[in-house]
LORO-416886 format. One record per residue: residue number from 0; residue in one letter; x, z negated, y of N, C-alpha, C in turn. Coordinates in pm, whole numbers. Example, Ala and Ser with C-alpha at 12.3 -4.5 7.8 and 13.67 -1.06 7.14 Angstrom:
<pts>
 pos code    n_X    n_Z    n_Y   ca_X   ca_Z   ca_Y    c_X    c_Z    c_Y
   0    a   1319   -780   -569   1230   -780   -450   1320   -780   -330
   1    s   1285   -708   -225   1367   -714   -106   1290   -787      3
</pts>
This chain:
<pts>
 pos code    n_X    n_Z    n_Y   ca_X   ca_Z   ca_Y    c_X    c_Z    c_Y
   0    x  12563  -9918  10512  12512  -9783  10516  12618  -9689  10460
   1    x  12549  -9554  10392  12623  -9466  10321  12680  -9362  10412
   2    x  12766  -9274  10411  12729  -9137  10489  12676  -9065  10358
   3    x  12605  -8968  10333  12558  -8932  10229  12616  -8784  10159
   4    x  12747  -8771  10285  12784  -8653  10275  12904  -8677  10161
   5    x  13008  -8775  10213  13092  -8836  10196  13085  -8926  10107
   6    x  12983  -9051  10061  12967  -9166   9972  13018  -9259  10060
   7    x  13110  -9273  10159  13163  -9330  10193  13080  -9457  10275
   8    x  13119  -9575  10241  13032  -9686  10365  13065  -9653  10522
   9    x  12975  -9654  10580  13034  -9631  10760  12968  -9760  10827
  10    x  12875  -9871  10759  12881  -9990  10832  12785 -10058  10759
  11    x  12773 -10203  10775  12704 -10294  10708  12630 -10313  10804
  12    x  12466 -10348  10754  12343 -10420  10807  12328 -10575  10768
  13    x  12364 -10677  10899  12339 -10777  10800  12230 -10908  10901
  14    x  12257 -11029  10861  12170 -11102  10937  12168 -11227  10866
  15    x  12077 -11303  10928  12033 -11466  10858  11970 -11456  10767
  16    x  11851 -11349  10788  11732 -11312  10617  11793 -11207  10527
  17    x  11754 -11249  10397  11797 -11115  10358  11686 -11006  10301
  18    x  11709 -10894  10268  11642 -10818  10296  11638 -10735  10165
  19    x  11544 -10664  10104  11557 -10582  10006  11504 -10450  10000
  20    x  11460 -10367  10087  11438 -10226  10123  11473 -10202  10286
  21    x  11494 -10066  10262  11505  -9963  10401  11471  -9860  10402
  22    x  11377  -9813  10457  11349  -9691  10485  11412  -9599  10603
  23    x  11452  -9487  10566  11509  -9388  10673  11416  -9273  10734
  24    x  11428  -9296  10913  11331  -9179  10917  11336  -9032  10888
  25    x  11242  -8949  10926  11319  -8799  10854  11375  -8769  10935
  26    x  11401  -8792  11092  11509  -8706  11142  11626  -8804  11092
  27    x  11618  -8900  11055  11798  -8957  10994  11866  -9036  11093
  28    x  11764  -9063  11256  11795  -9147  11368  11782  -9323  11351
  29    x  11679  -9343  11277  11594  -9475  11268  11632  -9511  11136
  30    x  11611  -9670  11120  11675  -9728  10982  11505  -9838  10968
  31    x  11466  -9888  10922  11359  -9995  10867  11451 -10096  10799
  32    x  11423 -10200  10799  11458 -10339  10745  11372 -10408  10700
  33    x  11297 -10382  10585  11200 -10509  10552  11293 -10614  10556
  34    x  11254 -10737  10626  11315 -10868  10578  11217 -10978  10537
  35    x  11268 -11090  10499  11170 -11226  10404  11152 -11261  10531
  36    x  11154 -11267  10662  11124 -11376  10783  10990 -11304  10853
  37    x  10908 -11215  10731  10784 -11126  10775  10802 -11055  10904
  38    x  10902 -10964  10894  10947 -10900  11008  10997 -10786  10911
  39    x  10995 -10661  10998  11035 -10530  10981  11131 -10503  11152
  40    x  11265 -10469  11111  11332 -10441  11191  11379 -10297  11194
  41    x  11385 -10272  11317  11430 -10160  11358  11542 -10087  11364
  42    x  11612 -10055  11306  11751 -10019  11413  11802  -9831  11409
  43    x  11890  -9850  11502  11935  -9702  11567  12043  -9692  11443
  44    x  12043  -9566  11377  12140  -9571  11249  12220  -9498  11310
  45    x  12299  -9461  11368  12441  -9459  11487  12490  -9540  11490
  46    x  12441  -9651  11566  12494  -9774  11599  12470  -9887  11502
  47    x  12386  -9884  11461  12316  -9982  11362  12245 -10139  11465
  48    x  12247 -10083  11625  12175 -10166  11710  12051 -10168  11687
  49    x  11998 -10314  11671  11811 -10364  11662  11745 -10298  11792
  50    x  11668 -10196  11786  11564 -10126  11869  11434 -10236  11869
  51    x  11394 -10276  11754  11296 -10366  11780  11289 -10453  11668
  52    x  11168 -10548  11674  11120 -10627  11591  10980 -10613  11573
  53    x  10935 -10568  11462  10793 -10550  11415  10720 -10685  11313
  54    x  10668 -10753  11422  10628 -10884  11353  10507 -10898  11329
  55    x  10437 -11016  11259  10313 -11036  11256  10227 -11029  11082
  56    x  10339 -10978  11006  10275 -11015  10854  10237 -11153  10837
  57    x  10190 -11163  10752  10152 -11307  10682  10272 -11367  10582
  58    x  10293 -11274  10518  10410 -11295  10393  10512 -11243  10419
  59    x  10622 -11237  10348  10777 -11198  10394  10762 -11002  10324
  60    x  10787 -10953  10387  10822 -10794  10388  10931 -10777  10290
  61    x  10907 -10855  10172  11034 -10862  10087  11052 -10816   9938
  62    x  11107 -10665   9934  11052 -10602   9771  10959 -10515   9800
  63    x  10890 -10524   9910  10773 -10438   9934  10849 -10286  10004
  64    x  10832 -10233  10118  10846 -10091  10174  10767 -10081  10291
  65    x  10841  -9962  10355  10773  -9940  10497  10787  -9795  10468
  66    x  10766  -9711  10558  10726  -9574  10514  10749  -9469  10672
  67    x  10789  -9439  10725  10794  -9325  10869  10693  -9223  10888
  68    x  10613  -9213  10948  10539  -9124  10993  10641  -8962  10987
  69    x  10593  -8843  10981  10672  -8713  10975  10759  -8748  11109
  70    x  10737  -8700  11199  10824  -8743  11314  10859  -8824  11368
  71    x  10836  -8960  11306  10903  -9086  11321  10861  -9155  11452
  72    x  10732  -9134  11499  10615  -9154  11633  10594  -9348  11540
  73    x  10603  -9322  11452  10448  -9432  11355  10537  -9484  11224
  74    x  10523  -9634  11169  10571  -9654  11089  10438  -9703  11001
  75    x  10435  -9733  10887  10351  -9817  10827  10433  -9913  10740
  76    x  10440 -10057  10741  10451 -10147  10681  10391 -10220  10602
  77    x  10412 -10326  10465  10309 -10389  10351  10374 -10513  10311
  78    x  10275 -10588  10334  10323 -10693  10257  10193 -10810  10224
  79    x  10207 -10844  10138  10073 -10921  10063   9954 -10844  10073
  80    x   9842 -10859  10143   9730 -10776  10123   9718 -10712  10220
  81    x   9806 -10688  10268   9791 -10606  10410   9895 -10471  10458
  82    x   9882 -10363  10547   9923 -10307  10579   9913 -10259  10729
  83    x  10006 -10228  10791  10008 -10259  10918  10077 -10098  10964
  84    x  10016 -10028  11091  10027  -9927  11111  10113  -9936  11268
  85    x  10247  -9915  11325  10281  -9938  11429  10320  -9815  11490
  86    x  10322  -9837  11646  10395  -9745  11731  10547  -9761  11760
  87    x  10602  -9718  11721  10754  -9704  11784  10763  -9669  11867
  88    x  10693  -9631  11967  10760  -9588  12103  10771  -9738  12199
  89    x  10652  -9807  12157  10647  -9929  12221  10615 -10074  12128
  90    x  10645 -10033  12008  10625 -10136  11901  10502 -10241  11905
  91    x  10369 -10157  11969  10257 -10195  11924  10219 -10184  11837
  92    x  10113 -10330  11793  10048 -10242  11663   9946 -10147  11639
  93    x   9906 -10103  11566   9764 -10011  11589   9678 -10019  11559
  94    x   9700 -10078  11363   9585 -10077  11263   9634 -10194  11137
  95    x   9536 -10256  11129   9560 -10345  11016   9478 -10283  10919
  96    x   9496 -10254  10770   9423 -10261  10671   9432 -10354  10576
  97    x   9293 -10424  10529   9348 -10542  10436   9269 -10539  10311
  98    x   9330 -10549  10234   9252 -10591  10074   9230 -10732  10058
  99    x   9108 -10756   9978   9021 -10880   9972   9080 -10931   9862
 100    x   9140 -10878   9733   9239 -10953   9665   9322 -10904   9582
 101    x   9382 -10760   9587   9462 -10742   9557   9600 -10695   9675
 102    x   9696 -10727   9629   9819 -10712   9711   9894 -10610   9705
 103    x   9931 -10565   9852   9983 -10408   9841  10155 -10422   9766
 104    x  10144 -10327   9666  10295 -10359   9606  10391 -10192   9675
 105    x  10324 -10107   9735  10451 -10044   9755  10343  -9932   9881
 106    x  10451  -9854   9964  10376  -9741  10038  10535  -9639   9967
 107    x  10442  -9539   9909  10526  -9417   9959  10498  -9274   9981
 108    x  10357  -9263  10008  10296  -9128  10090  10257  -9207  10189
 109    x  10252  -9127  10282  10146  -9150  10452  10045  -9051  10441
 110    x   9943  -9142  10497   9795  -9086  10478   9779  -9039  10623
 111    x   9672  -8966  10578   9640  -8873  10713   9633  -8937  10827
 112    x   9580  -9014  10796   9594  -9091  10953   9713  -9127  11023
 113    x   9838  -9123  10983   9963  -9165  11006  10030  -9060  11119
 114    x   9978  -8928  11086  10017  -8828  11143  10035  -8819  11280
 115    x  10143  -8836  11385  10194  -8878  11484  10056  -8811  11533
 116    x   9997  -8872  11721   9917  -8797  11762   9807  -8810  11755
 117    x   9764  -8877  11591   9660  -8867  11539   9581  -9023  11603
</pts>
């Protein structure tokens, strides 16, 4: 991780899978981890401690993106034909959406429905 003020590194994210996106929430608290082991991880970007594990894709979360709800209530995650809508407060899921044959290649607006509350 960067400080973004500075450039400077202030700590490494690492693990057994590796991983090729992160999303940051907008308050700048929460980190996303797509990883290949079809898991989206959580962590506290302070500490860089795992808050949770968001499991249950089909395919590895890898190259693809996850996306934060405005207040960081809701994440949405993608990978192969699917997209997956979660709660962070208790890392349920909420909503699956799936395509019949094409594969989701990226999220980067949140749709209305995402909207914490909603």
């Amino acid at each position: 991780m960067l400080d973004v003020a500075t450039g400077q590194q202030t700590r490494i994210v690492s693990g057994k899978w590796p991983f090729a996106r992160v999303a940051i929430s907008s308050a700048g608290d929460r980190i996303a981890v797509c990883r290949a082991d079809n898991t989206v991880r959580i962590h506290e970007a302070d500490t860089g401690r795992e808050l949770m594990s968001l499991g249950g894709h089909e395919e590895a979360v890898f190259g693809i993106t996850a996306a934060f709800a405005p207040a960081s209530a809701r994440i949405a995650t993608a990978s192969g034909k699917t997209i997956r809508i979660w709660d962070l407060g208790n890392g349920a899921q909420i909503r699956v959406l799936r395509h019949e044959s094409q594969s989701v290649i990226g999220l980067s607006v949140l749709l209305g429905f995402l909207t914490d509350g909603a």
